[in-house]
N, CA, C and O atoms as CSV, one atom per row, in Angstrom:
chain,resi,resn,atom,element,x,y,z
A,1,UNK,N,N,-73.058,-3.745,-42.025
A,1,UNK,CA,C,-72.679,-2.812,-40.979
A,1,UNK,C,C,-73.858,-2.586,-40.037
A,1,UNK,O,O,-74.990,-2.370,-40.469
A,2,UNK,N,N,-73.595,-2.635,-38.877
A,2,UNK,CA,C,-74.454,-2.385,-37.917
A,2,UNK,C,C,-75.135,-3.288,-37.095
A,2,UNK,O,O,-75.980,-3.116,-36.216
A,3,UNK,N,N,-74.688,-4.120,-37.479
A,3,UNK,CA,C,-75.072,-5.689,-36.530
A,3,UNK,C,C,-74.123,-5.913,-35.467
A,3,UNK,O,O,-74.492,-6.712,-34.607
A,4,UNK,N,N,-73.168,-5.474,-35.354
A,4,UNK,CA,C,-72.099,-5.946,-34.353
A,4,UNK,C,C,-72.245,-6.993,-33.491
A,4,UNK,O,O,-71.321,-7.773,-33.260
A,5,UNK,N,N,-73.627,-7.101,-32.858
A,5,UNK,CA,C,-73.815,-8.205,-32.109
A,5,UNK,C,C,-74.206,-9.427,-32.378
A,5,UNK,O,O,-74.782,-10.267,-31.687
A,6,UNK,N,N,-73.691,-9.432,-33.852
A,6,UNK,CA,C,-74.071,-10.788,-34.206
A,6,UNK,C,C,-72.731,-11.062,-34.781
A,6,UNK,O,O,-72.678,-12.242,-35.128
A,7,UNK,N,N,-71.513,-10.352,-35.037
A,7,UNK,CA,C,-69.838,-10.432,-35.026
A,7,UNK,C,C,-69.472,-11.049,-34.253
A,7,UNK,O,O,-69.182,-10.586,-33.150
A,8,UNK,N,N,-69.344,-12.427,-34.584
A,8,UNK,CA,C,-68.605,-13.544,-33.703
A,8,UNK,C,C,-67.458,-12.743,-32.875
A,8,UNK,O,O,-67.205,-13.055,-31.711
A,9,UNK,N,N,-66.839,-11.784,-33.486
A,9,UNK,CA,C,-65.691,-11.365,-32.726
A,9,UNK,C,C,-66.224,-10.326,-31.253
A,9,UNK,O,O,-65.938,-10.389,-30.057
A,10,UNK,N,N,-66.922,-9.605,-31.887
A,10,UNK,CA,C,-68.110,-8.556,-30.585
A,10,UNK,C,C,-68.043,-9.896,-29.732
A,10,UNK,O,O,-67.128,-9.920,-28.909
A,11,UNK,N,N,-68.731,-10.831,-29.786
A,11,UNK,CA,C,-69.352,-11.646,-28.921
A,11,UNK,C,C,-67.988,-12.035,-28.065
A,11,UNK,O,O,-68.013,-11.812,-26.854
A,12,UNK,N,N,-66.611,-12.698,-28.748
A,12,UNK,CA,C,-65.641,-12.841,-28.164
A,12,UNK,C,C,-65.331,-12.104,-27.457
A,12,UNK,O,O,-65.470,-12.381,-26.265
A,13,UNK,N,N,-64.734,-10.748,-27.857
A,13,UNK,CA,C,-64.648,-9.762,-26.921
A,13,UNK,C,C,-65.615,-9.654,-25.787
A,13,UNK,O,O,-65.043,-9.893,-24.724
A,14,UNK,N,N,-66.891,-9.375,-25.647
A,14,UNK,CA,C,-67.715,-9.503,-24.519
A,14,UNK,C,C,-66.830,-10.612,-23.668
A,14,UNK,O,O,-66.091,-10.199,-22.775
A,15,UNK,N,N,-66.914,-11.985,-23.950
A,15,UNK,CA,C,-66.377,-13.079,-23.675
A,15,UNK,C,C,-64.779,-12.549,-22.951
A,15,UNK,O,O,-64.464,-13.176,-21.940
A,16,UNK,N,N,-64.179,-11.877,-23.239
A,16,UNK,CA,C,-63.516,-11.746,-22.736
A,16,UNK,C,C,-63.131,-10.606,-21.440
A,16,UNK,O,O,-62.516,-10.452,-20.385
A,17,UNK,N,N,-63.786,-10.138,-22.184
A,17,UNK,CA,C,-64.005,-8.896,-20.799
A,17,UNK,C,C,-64.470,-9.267,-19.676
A,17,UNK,O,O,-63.997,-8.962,-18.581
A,18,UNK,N,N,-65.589,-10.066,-19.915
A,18,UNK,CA,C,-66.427,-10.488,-18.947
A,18,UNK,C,C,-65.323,-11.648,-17.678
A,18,UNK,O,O,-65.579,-11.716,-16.476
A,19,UNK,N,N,-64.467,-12.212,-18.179
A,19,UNK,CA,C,-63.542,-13.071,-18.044
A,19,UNK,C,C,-62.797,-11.860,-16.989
A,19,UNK,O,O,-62.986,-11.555,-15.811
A,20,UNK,N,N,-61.881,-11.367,-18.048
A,20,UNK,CA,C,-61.389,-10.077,-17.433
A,20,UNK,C,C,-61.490,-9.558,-15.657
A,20,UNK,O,O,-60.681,-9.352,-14.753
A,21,UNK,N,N,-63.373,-9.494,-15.873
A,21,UNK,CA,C,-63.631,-8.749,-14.788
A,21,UNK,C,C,-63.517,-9.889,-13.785
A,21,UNK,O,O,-63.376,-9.685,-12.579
A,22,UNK,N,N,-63.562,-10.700,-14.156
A,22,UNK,CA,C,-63.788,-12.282,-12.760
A,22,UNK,C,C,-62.487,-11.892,-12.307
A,22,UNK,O,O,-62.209,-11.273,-11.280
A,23,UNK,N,N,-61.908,-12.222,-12.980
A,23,UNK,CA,C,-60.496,-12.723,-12.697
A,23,UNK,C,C,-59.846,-11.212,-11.608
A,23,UNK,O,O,-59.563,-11.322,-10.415
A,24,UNK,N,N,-59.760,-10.154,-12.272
A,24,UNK,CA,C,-59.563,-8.923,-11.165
A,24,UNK,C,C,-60.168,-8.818,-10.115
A,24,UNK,O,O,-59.618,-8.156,-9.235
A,25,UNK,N,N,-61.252,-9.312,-9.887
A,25,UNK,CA,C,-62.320,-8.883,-8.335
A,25,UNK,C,C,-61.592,-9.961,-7.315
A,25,UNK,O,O,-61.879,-10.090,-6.124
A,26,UNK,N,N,-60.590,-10.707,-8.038
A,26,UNK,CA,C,-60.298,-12.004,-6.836
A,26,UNK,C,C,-58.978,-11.648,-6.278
A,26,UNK,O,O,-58.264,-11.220,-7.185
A,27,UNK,N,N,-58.276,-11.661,-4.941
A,27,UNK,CA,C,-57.417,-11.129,-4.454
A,27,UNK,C,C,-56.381,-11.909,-5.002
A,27,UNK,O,O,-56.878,-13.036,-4.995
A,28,UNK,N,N,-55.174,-12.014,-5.503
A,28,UNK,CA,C,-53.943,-10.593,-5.162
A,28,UNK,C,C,-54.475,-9.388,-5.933
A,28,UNK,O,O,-54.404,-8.185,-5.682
A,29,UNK,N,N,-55.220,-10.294,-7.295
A,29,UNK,CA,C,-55.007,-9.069,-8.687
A,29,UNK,C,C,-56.304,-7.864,-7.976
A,29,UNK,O,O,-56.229,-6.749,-8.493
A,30,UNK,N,N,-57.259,-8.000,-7.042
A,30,UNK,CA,C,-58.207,-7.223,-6.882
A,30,UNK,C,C,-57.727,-6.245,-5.916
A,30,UNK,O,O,-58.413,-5.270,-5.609
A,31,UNK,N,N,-56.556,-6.471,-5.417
A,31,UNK,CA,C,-55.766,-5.563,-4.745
A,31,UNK,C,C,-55.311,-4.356,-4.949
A,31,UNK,O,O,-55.215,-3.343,-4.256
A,32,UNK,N,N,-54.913,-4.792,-6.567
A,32,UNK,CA,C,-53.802,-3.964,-7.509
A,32,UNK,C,C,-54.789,-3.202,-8.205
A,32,UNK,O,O,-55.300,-3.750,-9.182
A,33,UNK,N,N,-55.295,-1.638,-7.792
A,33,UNK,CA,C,-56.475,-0.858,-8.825
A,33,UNK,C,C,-55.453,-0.394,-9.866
A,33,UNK,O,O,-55.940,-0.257,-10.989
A,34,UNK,N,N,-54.504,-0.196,-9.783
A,34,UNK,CA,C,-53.921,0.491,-10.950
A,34,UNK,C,C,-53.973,-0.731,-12.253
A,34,UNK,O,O,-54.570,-0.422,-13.285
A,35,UNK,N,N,-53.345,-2.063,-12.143
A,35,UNK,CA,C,-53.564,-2.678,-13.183
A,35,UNK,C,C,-55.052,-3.285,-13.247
A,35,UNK,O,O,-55.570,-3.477,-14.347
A,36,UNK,N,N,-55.689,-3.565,-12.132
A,36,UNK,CA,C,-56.942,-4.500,-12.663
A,36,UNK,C,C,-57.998,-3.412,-13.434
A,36,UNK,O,O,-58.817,-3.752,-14.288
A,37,UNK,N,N,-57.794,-2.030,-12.940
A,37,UNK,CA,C,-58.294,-0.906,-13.346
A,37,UNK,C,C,-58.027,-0.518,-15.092
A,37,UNK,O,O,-58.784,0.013,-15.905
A,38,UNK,N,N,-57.029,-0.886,-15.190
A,38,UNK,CA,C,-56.353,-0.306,-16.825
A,38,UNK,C,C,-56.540,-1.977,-17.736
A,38,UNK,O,O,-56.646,-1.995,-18.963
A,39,UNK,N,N,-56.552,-3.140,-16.976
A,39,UNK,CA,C,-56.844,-4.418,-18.010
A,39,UNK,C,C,-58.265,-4.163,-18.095
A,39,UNK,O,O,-58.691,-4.174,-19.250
A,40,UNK,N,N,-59.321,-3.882,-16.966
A,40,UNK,CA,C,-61.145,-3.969,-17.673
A,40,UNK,C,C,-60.617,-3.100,-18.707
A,40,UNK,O,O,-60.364,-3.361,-19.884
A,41,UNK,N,N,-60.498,-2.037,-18.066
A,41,UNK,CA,C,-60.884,-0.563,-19.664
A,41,UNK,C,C,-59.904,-1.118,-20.672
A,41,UNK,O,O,-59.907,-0.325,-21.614
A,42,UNK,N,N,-59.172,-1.987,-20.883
A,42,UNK,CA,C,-58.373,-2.006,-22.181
A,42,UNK,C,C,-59.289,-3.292,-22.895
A,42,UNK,O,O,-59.455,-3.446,-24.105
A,43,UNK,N,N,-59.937,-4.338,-21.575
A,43,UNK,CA,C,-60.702,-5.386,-22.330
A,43,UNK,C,C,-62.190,-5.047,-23.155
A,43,UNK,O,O,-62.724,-5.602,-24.116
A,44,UNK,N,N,-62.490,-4.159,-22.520
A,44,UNK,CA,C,-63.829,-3.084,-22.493
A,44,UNK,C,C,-63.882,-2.591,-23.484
A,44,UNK,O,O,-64.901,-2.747,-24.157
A,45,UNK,N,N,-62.696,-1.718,-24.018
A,45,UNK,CA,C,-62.695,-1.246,-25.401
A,45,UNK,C,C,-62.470,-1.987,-26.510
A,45,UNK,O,O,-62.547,-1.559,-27.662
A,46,UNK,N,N,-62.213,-3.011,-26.210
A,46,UNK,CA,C,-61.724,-3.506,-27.405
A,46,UNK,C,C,-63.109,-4.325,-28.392
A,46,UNK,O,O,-63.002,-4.416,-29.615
A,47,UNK,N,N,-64.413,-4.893,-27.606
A,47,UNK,CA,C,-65.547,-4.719,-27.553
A,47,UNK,C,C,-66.710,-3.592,-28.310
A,47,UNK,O,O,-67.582,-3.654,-29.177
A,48,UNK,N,N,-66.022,-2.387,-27.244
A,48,UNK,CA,C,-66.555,-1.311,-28.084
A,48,UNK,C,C,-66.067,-0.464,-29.016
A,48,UNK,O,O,-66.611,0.584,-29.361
A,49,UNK,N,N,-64.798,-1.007,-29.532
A,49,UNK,CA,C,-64.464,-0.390,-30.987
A,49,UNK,C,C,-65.237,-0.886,-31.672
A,49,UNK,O,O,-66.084,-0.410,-32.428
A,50,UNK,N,N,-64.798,-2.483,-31.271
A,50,UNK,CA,C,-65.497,-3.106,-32.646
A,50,UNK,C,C,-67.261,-2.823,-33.001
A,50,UNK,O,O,-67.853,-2.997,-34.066
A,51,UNK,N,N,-67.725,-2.391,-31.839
A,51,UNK,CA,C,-69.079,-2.249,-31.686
A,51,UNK,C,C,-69.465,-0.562,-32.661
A,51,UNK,O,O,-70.332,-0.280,-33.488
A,52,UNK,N,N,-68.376,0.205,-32.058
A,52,UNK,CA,C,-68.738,1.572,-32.543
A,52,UNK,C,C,-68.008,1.765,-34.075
A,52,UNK,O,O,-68.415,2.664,-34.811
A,53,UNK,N,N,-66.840,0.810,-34.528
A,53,UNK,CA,C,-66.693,0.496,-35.802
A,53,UNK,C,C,-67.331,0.212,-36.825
A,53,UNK,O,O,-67.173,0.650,-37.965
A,54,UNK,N,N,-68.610,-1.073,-36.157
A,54,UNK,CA,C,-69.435,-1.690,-37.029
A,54,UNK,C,C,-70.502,-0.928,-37.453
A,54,UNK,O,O,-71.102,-1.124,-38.510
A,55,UNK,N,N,-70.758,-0.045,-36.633
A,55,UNK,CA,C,-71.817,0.873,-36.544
A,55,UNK,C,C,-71.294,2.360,-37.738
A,55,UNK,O,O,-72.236,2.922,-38.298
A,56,UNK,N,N,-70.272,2.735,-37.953
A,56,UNK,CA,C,-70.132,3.755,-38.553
A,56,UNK,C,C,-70.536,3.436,-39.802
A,56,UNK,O,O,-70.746,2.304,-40.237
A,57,UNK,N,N,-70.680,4.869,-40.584
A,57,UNK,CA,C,-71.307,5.047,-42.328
A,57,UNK,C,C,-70.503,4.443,-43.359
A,57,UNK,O,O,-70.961,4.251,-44.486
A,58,UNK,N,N,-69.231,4.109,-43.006
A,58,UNK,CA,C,-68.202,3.496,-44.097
A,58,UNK,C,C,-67.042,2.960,-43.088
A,58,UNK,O,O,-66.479,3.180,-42.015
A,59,UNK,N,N,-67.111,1.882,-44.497
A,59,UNK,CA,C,-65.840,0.849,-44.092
A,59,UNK,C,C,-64.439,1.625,-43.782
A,59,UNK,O,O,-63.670,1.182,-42.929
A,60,UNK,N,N,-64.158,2.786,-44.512
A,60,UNK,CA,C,-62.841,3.517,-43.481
A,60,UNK,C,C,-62.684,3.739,-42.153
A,60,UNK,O,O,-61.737,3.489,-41.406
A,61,UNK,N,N,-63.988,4.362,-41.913
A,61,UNK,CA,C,-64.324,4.985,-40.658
A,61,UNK,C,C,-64.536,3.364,-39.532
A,61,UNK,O,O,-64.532,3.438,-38.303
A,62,UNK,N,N,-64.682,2.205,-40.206
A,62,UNK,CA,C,-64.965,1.213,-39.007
A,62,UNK,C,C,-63.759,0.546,-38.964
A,62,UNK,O,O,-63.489,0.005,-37.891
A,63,UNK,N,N,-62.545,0.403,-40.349
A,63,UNK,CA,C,-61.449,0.077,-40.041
A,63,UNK,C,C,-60.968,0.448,-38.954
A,63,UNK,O,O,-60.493,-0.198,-38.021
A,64,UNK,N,N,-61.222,2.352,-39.238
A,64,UNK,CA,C,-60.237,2.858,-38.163
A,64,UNK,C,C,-60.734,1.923,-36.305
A,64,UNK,O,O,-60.108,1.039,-35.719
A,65,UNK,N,N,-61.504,2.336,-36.066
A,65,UNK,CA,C,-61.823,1.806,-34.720
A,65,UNK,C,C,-61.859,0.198,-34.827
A,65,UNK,O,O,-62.199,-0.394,-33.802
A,66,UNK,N,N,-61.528,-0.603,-36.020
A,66,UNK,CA,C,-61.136,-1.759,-35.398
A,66,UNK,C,C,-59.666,-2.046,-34.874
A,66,UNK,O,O,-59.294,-2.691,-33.893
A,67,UNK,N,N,-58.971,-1.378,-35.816
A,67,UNK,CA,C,-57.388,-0.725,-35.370
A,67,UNK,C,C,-56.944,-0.380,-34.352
A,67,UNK,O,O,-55.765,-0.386,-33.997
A,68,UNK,N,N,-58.215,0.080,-33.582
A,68,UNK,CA,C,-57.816,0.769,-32.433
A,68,UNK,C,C,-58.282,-0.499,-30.883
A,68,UNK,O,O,-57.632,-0.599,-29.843
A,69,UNK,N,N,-59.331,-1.142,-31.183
A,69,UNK,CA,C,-59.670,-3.000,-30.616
A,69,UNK,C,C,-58.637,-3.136,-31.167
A,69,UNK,O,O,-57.913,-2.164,-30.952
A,70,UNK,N,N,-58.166,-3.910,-31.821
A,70,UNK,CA,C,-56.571,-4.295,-31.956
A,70,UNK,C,C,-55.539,-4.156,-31.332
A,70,UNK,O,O,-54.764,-5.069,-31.048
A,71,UNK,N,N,-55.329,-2.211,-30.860
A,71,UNK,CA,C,-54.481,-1.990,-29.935
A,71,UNK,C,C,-54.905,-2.685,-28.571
A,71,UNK,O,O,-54.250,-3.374,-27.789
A,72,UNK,N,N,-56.082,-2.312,-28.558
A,72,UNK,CA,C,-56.357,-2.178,-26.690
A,72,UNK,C,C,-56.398,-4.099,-26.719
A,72,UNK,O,O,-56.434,-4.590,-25.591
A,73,UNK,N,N,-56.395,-4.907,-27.663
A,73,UNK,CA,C,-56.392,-6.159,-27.496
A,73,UNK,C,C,-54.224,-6.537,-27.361
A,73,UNK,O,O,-53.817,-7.688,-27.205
A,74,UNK,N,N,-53.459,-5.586,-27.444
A,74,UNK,CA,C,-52.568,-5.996,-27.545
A,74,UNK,C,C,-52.035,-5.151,-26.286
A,74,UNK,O,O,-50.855,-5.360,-26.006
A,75,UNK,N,N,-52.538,-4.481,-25.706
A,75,UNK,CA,C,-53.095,-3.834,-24.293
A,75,UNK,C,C,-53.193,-4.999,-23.123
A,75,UNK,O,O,-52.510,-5.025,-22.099
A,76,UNK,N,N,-53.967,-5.735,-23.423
A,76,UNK,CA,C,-54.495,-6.662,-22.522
A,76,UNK,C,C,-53.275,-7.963,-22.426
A,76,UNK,O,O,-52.795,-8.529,-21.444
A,77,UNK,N,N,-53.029,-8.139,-23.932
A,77,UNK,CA,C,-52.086,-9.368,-23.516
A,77,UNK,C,C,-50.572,-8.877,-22.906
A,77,UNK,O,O,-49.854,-9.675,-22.303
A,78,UNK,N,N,-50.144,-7.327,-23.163
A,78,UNK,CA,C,-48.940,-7.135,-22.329
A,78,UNK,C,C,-49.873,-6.932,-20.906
A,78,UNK,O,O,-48.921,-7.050,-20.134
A,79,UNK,N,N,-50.645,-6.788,-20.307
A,79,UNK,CA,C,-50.918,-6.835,-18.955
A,79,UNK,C,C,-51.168,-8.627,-18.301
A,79,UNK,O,O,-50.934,-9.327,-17.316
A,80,UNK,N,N,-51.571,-8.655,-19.169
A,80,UNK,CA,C,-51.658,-10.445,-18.190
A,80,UNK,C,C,-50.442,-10.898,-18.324
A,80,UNK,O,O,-50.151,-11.786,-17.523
A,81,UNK,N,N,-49.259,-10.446,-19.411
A,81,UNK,CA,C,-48.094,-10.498,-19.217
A,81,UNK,C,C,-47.346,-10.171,-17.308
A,81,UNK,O,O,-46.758,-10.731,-16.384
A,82,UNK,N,N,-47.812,-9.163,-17.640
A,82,UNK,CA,C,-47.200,-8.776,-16.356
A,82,UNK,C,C,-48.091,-9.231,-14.928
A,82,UNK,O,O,-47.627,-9.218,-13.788
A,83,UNK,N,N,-49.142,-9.532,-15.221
A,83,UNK,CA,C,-50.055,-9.938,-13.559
A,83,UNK,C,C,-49.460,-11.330,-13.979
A,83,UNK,O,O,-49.101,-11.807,-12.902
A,84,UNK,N,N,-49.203,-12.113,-14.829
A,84,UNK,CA,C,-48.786,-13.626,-14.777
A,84,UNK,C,C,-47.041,-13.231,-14.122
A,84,UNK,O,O,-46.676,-13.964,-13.203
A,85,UNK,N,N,-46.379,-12.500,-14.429
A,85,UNK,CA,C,-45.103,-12.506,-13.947
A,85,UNK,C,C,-45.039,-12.064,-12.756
A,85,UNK,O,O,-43.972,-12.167,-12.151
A,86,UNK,N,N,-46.027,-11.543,-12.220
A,86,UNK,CA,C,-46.088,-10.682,-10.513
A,86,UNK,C,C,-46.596,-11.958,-9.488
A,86,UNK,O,O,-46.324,-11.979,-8.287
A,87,UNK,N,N,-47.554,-13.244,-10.341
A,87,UNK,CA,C,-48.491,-14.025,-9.498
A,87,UNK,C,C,-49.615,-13.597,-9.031
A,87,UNK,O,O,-50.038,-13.655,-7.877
A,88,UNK,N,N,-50.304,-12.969,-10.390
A,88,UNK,CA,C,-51.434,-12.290,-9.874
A,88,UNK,C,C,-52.496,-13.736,-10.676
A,88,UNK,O,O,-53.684,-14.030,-10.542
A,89,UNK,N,N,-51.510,-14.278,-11.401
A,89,UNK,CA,C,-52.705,-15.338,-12.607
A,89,UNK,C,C,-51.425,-16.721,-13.069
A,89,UNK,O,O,-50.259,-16.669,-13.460
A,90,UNK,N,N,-52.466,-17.961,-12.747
A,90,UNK,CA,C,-51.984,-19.411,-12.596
A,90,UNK,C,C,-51.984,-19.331,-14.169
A,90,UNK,O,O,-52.702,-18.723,-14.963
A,91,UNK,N,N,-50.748,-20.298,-14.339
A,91,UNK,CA,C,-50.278,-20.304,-16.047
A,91,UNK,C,C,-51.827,-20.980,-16.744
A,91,UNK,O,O,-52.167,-20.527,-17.836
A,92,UNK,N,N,-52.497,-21.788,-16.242
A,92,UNK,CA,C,-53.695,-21.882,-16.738
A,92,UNK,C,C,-54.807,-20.766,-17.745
A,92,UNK,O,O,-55.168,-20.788,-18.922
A,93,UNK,N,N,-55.096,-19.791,-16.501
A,93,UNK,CA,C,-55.753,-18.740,-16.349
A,93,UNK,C,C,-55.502,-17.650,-17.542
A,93,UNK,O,O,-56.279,-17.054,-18.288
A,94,UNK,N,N,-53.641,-17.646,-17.355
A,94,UNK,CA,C,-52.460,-16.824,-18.672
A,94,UNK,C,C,-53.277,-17.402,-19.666
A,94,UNK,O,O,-54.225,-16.820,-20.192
A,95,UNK,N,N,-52.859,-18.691,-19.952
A,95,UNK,CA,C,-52.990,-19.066,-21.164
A,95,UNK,C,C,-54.715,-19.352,-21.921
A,95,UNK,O,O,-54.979,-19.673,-23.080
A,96,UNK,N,N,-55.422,-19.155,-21.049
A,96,UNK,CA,C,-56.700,-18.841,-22.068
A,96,UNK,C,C,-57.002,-17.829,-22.101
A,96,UNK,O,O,-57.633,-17.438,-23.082
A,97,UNK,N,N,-56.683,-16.939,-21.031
A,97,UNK,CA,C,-56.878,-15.707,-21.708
A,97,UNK,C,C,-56.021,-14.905,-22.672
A,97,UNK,O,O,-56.463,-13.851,-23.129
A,98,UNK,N,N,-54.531,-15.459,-23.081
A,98,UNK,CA,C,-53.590,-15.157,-23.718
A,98,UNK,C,C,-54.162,-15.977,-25.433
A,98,UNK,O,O,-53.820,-15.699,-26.583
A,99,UNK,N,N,-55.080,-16.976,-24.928
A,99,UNK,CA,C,-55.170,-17.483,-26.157
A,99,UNK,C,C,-56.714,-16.884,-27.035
A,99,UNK,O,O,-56.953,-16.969,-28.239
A,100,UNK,N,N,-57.405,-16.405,-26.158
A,100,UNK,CA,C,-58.653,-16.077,-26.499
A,100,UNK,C,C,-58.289,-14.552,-27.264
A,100,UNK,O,O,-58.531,-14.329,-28.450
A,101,UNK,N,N,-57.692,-13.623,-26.371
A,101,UNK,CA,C,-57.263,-12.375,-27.079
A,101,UNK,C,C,-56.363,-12.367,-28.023
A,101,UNK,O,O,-56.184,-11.278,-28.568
A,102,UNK,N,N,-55.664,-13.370,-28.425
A,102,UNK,CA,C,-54.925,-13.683,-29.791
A,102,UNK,C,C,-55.868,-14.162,-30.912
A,102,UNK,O,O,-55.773,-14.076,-32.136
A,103,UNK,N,N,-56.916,-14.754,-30.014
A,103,UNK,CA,C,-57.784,-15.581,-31.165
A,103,UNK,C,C,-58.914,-13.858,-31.795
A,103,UNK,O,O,-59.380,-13.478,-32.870
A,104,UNK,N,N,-58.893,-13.476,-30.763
A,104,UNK,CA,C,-59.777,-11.926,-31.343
A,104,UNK,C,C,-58.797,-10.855,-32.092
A,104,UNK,O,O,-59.304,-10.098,-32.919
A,105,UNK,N,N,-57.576,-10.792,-31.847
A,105,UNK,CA,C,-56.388,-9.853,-32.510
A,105,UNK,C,C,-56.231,-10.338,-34.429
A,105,UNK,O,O,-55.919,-9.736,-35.456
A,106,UNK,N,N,-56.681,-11.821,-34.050
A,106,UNK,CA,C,-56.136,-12.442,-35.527
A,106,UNK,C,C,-58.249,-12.040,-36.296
A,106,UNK,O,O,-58.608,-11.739,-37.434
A,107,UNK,N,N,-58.948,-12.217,-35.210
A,107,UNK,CA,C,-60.122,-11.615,-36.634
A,107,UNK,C,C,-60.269,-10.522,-36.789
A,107,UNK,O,O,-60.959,-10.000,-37.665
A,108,UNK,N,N,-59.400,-9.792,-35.641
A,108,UNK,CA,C,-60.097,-8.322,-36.090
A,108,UNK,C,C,-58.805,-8.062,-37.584
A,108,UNK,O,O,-59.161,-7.258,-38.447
A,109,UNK,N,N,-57.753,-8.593,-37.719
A,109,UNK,CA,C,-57.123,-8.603,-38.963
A,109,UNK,C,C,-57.732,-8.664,-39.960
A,109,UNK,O,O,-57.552,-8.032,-41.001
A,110,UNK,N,N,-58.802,-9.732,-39.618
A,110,UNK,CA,C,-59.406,-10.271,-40.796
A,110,UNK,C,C,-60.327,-9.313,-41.437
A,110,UNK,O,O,-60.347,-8.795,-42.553
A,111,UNK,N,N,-61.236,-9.218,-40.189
A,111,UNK,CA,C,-62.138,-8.040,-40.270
A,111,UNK,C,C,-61.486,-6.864,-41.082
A,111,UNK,O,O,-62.115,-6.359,-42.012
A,112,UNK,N,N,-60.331,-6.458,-40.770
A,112,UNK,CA,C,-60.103,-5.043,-41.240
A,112,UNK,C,C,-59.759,-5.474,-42.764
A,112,UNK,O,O,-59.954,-4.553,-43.557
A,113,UNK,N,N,-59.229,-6.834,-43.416
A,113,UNK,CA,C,-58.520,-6.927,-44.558
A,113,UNK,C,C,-60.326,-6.896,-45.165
A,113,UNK,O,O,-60.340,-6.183,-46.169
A,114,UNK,N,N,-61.566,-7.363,-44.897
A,114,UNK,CA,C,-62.348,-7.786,-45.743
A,114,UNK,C,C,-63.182,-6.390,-45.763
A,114,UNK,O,O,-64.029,-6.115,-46.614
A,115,UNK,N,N,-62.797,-5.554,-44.677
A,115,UNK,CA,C,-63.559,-4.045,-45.288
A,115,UNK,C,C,-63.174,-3.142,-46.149
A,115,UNK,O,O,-63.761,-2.473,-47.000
A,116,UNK,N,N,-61.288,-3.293,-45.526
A,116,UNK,CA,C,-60.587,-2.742,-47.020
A,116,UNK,C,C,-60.825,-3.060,-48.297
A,116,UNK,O,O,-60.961,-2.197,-49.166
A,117,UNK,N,N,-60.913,-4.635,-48.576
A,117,UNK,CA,C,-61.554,-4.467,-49.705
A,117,UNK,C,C,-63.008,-4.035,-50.071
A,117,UNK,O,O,-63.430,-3.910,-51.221
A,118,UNK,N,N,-63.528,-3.880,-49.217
A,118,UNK,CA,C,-65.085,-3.505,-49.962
A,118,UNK,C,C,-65.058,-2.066,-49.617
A,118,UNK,O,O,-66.058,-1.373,-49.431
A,119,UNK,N,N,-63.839,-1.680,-49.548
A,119,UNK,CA,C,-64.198,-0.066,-49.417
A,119,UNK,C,C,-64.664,0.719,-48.908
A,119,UNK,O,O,-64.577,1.870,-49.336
């Protein structure tokens, strides 16, 4: 506990946020503040759960906030849902970022099954 930045998944997440932010600053989607505004902060957190998860005194207390990266990662893929159905993002664009935040949803599973067990 307390390394987070050496959590392949932290690092993904960064990775994705960072992605995130490209992709909103470019017009149609940099147009739209209400969604490009609510996908950073949902990509953003999901980063710093896992960050402020890894960091807590016990594995309950970091489940919980990976649970909660989990949500805001299932946050992000109903929004590129919808900027891919508006033409805010080329099916390309969808699909790695649809595939990268699936690829972080499935470790933070993992993550949470291997703290439950250690209690």
């Amino acid at each position: 506990m307390g390394n987070f930045k050496e959590l392949r998944v932290w690092q993904e997440a960064i990775a994705l946020s960072t992605k995130i932010y490209q992709i909103t600053r470019v017009k149609p989607f940099s147009n739209d503040f209400g969604l490009s505004d609510q996908i950073q902060r949902a990509s953003v957190s999901i980063a710093s759960n896992i960050a402020e998860g890894d960091d807590r005194d016990s594995n309950k207390e970091a489940v919980r906030f990976f649970h909660i990266a989990r949500g805001s990662a299932a946050e992000v893929i109903t929004q590129i849902n919808i900027a891919q159905n508006i033409g805010y993002l080329d099916k390309e664009t969808f699909v790695s970022i649809e595939n990268s935040t699936e690829k972080i949803r499935a470790s933070l599973t993992n993550l949470i099954k291997a703290r439950r067990r250690n209690g």
